[in-house]
MILUM-667769 format. One record per residue (C-alpha): residue number from 1; residue in one letter; x, y, z. Coordinates in Angstrom, 3 decimals. Example, Ala and Ser with C-alpha at 12.3 -4.5 7.8 and 13.67 -1.06 7.14 Angstrom:
REM MILUM-667769
@nr->1 rest->A u->12.300 v->-4.500 w->7.800
@nr->2 rest->S u->13.670 v->-1.060 w->7.140
***
This chain:
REM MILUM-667769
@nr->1 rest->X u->-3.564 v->70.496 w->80.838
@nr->2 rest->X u->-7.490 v->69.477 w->80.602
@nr->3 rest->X u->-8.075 v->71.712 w->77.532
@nr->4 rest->X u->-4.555 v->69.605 w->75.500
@nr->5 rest->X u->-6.147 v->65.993 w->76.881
@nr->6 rest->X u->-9.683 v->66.942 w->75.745
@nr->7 rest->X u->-7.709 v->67.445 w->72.297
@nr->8 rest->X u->-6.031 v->64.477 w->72.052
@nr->9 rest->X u->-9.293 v->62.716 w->73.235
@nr->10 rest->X u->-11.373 v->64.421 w->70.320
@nr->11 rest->X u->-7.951 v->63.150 w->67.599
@nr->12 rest->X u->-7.872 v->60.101 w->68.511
@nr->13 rest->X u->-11.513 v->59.521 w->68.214
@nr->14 rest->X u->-11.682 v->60.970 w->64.965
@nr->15 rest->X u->-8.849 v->58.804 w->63.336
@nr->16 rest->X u->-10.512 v->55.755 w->64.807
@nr->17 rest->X u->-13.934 v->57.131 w->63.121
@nr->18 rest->X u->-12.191 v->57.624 w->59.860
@nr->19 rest->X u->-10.584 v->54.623 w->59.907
@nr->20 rest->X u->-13.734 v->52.502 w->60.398
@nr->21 rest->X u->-15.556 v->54.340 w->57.817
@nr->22 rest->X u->-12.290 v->53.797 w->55.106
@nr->23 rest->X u->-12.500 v->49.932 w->56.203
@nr->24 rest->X u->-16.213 v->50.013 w->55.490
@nr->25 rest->X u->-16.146 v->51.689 w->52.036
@nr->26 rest->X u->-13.355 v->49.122 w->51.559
@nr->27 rest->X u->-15.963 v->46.440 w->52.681
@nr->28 rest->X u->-18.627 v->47.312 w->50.638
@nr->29 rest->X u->-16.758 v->48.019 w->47.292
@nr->30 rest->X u->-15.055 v->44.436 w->47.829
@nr->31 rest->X u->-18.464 v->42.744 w->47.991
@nr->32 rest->X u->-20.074 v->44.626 w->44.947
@nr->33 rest->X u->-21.276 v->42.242 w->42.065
@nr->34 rest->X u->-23.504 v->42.251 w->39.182
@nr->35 rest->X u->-24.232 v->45.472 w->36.157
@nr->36 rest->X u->-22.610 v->48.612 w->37.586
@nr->37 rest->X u->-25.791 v->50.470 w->36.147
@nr->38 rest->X u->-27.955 v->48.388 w->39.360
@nr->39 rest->X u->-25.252 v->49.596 w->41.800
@nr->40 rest->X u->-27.485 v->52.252 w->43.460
@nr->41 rest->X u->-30.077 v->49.258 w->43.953
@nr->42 rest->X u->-28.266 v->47.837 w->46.444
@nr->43 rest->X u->-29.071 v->48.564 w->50.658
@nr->44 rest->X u->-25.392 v->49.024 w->51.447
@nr->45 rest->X u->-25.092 v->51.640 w->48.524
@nr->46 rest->X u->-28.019 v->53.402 w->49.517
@nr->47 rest->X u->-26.716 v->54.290 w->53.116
@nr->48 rest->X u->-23.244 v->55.290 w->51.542
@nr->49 rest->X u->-25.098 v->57.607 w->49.365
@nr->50 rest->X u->-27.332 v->59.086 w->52.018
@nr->51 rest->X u->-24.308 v->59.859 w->54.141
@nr->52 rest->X u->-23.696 v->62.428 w->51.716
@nr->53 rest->X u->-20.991 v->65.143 w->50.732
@nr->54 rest->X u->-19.100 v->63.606 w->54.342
@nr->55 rest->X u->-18.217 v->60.130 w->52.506
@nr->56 rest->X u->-16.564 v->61.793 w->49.868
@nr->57 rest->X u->-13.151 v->62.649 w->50.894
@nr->58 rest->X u->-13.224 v->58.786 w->52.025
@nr->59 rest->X u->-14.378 v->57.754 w->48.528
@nr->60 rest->X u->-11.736 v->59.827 w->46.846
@nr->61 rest->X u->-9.121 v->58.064 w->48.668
@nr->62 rest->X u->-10.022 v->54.918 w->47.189
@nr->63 rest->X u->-9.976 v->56.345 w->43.313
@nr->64 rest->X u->-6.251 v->54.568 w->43.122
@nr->65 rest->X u->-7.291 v->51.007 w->44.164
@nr->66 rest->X u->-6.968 v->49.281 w->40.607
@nr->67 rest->X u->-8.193 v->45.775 w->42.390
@nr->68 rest->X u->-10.812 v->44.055 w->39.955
@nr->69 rest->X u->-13.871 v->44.449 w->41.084
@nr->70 rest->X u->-16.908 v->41.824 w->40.356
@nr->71 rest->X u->-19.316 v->44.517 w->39.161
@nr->72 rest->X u->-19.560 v->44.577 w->35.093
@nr->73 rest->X u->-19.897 v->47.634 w->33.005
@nr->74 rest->X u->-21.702 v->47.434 w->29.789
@nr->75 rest->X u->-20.600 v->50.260 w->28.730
@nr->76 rest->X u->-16.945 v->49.473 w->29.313
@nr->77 rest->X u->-16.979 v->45.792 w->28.452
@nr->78 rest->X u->-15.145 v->44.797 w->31.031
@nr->79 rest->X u->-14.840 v->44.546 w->35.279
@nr->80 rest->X u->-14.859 v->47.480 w->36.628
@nr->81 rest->X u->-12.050 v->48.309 w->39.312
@nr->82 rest->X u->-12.590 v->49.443 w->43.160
@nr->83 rest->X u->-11.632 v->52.590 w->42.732
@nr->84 rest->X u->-13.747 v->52.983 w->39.659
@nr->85 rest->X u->-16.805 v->51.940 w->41.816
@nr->86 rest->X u->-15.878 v->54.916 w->44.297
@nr->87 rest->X u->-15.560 v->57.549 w->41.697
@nr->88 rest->X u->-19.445 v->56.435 w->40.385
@nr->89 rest->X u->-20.763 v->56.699 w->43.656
@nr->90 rest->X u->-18.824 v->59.921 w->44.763
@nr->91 rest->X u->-20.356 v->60.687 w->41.680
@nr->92 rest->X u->-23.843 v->59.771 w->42.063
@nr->93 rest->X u->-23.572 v->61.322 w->46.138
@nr->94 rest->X u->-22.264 v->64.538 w->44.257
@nr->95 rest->X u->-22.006 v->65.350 w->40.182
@nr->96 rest->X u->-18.459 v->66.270 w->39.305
@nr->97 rest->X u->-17.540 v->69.011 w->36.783
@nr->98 rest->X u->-16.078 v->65.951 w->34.483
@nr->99 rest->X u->-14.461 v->68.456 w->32.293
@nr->100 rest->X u->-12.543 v->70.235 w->35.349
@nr->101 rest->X u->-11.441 v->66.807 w->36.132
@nr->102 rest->X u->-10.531 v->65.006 w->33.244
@nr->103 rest->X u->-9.568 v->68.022 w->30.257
@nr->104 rest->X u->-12.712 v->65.784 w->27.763
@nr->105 rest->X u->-15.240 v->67.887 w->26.383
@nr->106 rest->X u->-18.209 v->66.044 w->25.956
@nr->107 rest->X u->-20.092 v->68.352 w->23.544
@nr->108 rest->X u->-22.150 v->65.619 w->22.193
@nr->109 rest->X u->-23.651 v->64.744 w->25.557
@nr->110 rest->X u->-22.677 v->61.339 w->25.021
@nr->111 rest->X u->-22.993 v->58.753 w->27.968
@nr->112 rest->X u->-23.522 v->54.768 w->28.150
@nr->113 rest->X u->-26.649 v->53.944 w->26.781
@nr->114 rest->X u->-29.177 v->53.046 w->29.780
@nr->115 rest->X u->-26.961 v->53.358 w->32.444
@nr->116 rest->X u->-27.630 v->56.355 w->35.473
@nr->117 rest->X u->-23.716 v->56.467 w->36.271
@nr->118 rest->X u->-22.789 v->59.468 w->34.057
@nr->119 rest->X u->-19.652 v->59.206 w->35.093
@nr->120 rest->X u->-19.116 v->56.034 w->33.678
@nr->121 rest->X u->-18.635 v->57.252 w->30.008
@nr->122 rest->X u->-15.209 v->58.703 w->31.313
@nr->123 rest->X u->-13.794 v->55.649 w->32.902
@nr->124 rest->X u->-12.087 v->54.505 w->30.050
@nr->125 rest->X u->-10.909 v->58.302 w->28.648
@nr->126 rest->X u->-9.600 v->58.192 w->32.654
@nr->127 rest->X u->-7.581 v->54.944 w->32.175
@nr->128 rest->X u->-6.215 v->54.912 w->28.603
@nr->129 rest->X u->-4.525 v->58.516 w->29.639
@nr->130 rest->X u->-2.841 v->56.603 w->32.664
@nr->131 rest->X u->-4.645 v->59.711 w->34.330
@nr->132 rest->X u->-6.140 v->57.809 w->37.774
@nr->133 rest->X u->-3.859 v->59.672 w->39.700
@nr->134 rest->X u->-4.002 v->63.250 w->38.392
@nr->135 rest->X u->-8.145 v->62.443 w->38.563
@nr->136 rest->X u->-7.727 v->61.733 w->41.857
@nr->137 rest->X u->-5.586 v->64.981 w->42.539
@nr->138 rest->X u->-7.932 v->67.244 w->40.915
@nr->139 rest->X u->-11.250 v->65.715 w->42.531
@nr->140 rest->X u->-9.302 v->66.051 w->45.872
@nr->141 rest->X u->-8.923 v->69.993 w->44.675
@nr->142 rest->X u->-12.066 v->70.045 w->43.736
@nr->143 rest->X u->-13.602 v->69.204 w->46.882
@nr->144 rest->X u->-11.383 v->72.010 w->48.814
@nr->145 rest->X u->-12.151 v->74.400 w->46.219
@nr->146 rest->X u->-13.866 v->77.428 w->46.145
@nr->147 rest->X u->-15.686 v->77.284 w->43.194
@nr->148 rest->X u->-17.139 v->73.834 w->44.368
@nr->149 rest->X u->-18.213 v->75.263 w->47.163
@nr->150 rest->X u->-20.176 v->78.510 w->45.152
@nr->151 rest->X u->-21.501 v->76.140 w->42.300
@nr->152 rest->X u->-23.390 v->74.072 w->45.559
@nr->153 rest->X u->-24.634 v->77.483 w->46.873
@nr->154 rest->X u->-25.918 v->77.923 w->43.315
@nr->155 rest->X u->-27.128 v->74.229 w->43.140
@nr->156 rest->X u->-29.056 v->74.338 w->46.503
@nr->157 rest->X u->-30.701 v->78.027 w->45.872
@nr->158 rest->X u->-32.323 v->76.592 w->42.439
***
């Protein structure tokens, strides 16, 4: 009996832990302003991104949220949305393999000019394919894959 209570115990904590930490991401991206190539300036996005590889599964979840965001991209010309703030920082706490995840070939190594967030020159190849929610799938994959998981072996032995 002690070993199934200790169990439930352990759940429940966890979904109340991963529950506060989806409300804070939510927090944070909803209080965002200013050039999205400062973001990593701010405090807030500083702890996020030393939490590390553990935020990302949180991040990823938010990938969907098309809610305008204050923060202003440059390279986009427009407002960014939520979830495009959560794929820059999942980017920026991890690089993605942006041709795994969204089929473009960059072979020009083209990115906006000035700007850190890498990631950000696929934003709008993302959203005029209507392809949020098949980036979202494959990032999900990606993080549960295998390959991830040998190219970060790779990564950390350099």
């Amino acid at each position: 009996m002690r070993p199934i209570l200790l169990l439930i115990f352990l759940t429940t904590c966890s979904l109340i832990s991963l529950a506060q930490a989806q409300a804070d991401i939510d927090a944070l991206l909803a209080r965002l302003s200013g050039q999205s190539e400062y973001l990593t300036k701010d405090s807030s996005i500083i702890k996020l991104l030393d939490k590390g590889e553990n935020v990302l599964p949180t991040l990823s979840k938010r990938f969907t949220d098309s809610t305008t965001s204050t923060v202003f991209s440059k390279c986009a010309g427009r407002y960014l949305t939520r979830g495009e703030l959560a794929v820059i920082l999942a980017d920026r706490i991890e690089a993605m393999p942006y041709f795994t995840l969204t089929g473009l070939q960059n072979c020009m190594l083209q990115s906006c000019d000035n700007n850190p967030n890498f990631v950000e020159y696929y934003l709008e190849f993302i959203r005029f394919r209507g392809m949020t929610q098949l980036f979202q799938k494959r990032y999900e994959e990606w993080l549960r894959s295998s390959e991830r998981k040998k190219y970060r072996s790779t990564k950390s032995s350099d």
